[in-house]
Residue, then its C-alpha position, 0 to 999 in steps of 0.5 A: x528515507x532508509x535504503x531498504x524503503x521502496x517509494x512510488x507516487x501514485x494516484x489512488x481510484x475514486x474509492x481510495x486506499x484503506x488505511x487503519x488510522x483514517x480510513x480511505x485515503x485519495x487522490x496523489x499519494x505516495x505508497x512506500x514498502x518497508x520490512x519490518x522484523x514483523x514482515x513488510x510494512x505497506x504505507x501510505x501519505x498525502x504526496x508532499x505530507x509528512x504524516x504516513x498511515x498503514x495500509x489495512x492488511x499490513x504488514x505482509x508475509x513474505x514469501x522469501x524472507x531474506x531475498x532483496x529482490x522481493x521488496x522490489x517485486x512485492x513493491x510493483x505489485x502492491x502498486x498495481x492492487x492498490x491502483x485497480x478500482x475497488x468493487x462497486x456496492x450502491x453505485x460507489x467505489x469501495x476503497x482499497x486494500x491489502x486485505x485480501x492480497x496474496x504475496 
């Protein structure tokens, strides 16, 4: 893991994360933040994998480029979007994403 990598373990809602390589992805994950030279990259694997998939709508602007406390701060709140269910459409969860998440 690179020092400048911020992980969490999460578990994800009943619609998963939206990844752009296999779709939604559930149950226990681990979440890192990465910058990038292209912004900060969102990913996300199985708890224990080795594989990881992008979350759809990464990488994020950041707000203050070159500020090491925004990885921690953009980090938390990924965190919590992508734990808060999705809206429901046919009586199911939708997946997750960063689509529509504000830095």
């Amino acid at each position: 893991m690179d020092r400048n990598e911020i992980h969490s373990t999460i578990m994800s809602t009943a619609g998963g994360v939206m990844t752009k390589e296999v779709g939604a992805v559930t149950g226990d994950l681990e979440l890192a933040t990465r910058p990038q030279t292209r912004g900060i990259e969102v990913a996300v694997r199985y708890a224990g994998a080795d594989e990881w998939y992008t979350v759809e709508g990464s990488p994020l602007k950041p707000s203050k480029p070159g500020d090491p406390s925004e990885l921690r701060e953009l980090h938390e709140r990924v965190v919590e979007y992508l734990t808060t269910p999705g809206i429901i459409v046919g009586g199911n969860e939708e997946p997750t994403s960063l689509r529509e998440f504000s830095p």
